[in-house]
N, C-alpha and C positions, 0 to 999 in steps of 0.2 A: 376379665374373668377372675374371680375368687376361688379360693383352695381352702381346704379347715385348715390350713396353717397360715391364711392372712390375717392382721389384727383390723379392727375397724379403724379407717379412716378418720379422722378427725371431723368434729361437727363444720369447723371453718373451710377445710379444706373441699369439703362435700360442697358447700354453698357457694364459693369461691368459684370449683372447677363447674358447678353445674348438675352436680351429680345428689342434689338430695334440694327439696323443697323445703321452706318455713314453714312454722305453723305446724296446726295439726288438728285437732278433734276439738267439737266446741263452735260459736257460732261464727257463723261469716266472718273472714278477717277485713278488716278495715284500713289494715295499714300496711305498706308494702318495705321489703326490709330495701329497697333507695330510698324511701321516706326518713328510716330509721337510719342509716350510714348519713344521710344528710346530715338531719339532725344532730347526731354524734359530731358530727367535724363541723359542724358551728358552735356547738358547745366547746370543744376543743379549739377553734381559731378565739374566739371572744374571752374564756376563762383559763383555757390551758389544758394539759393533758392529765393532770393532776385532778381535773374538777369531773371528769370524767366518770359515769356511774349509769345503772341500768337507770337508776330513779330519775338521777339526773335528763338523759336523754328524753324519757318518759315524760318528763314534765314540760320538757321541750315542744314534743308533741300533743299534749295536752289529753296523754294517755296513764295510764297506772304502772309498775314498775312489772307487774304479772303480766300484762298484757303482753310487754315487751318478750319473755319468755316464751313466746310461742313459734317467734319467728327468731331470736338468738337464745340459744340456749344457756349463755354465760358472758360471763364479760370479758373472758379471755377469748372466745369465738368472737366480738363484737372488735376486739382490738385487732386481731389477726386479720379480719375485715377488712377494718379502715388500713390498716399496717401496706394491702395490699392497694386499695382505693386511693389515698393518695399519692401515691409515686404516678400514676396513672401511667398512659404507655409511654412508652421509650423515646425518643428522639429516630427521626428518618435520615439515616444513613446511607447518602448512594455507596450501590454495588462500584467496589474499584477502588474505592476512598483508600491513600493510603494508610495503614494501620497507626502510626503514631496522631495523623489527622482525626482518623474515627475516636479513635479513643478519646482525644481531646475535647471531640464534641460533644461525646459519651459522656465526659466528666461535667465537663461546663453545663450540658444538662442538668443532671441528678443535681451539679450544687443550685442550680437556679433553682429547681423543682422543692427541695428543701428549703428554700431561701423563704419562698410563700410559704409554708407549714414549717415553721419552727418546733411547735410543740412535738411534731411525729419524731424531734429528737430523745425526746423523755421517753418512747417508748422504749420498755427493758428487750432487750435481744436475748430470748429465755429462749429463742429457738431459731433456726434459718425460716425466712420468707418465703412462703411454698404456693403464692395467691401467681395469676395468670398475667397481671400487671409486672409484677419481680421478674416470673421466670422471661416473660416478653422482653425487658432488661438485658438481660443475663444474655439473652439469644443474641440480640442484638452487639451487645461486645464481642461474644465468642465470634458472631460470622465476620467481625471488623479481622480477628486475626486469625481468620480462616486458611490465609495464605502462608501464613507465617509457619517459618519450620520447625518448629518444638511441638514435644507433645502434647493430646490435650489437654490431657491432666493441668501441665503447666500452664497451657492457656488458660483454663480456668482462677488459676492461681493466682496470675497476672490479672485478670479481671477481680477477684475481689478483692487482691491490692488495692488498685484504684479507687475500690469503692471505697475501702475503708477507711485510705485518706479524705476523701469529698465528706464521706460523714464527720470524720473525727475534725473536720476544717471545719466543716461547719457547725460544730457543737460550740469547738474551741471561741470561733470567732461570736458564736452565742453569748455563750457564757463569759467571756469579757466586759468586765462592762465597766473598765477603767479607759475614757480616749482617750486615743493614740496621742494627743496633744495634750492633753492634762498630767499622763505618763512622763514625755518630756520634760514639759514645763517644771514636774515636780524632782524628776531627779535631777536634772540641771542642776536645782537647788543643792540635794543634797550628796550629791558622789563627789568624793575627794579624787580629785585625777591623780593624785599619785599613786591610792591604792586601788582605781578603776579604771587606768588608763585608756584600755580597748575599749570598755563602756562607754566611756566620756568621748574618747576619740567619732563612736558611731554616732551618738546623740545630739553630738555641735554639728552634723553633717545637715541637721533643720532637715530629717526626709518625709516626716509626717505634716511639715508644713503647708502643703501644695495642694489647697483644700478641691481641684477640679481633679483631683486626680481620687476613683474609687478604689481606695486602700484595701479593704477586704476584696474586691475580684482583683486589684493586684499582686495583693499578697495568694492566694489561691492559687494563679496563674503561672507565678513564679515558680511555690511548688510542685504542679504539677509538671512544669517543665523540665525541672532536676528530677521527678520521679521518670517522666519516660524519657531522658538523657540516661538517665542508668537501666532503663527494658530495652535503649537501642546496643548499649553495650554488651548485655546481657544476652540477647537477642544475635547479636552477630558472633559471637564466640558461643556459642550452646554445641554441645558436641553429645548427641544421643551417646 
């Protein structure tokens, strides 16, 4: 129910929750907006999120950049789309799990889920996720510490912690793009142990060596385990 003091809902959100159709006035539409979300996130897996564009998707389809306007009104409604499309649903959670378990699986999801869409990391966060895929997310960690005795504000808090690591891990380890073995190999060369001893001392340890071992989900793994070692500590001292 609307009041004259509501603002309109956003074109993305409407399409997202359900609550407003594509299209409009003019002939028969031909093209259904999962044709066009497809299309977008093939352009997006093959050239990047940077290559991204009404024209672009459009020619994709083997349509006109207008035509596309009927069923996304813009390209910031087209991103907020996909934004919510590819996370896609959450991870299945039994009831009971306990909370540091759910979480974990909660995480290890979202980084594998971004692991396939790297690009969905370029999108700018100009706003919070507001699509049915996110909130589905979001639900899914809160009921993981549904039991837990803090308030929920805090719970919520606690869950986009976590997320904000999985993302910013997985950007990090994106955007890297010096190997962990070439890393070594080359400071070896050049750190003077006298004036980098703690350095030097880590690096001769040969820990990137161990090429059966997958360095990004261990390195991941690790953090997240010193993140929720410090929400169990957190967690059991909370004093409402």
């Amino acid at each position: 129910m609307t009041t004259s003091g509501d603002t309109a809902l956003p074109k993305s959100v409407e399409l997202m929750w359900g609550l407003g159709q594509p299209g409009g006035r003019g002939p028969k539409r031909a093209l259904t907006l999962d044709q066009i979300l497809d299309a977008a996130t093939e352009v997006a897996e093959a050239e990047g999120f940077a290559a991204l564009s009404m024209s672009r998707v459009a020619r994709q389809l083997g349509f006109t950049a207008m035509s596309l306007y009927r069923y996304v009104d813009s390209k910031d409604t087209l991103i907020d789309l996909l934004m919510d499309r590819v996370v896609g649903p959450p991870p299945e959670i039994a009831p009971g799990t306990p909370w540091r378990v759910g979480l974990e699986q909660w995480a290890s999801a979202e980084f594998a889920r971004l692991g396939r869409h790297l690009w969905w990391l370029d999108i700018p966060m100009s706003r919070a996720p507001m699509g049915p895929n996110n909130m589905a997310w979001l639900e899914t960690a809160l009921q993981v510490l549904a039991e837990v005795d803090v308030p929920d504000p805090v719970k919520f808090q606690l869950v986009m912690n976590v997320s904000m690591f999985v993302v910013g891990k997985r950007r990090f380890l994106r955007d890297l793009q010096e190997d962990e073995g070439d890393f070594v190999s080359v400071m070896t060369r050049v750190l003077d142990p006298q004036r980098f001893p703690a350095v030097t001392a880590a690096l001769s340890a040969s820990a990137f060596d161990d090429d059966d071992i997958d360095w990004e989900q261990a390195d991941f793994v690790f953090g997240l385990a010193r993140l929720l070692d410090g929400y169990e500590v957190f967690i059991a001292g909370f004093d409402d």
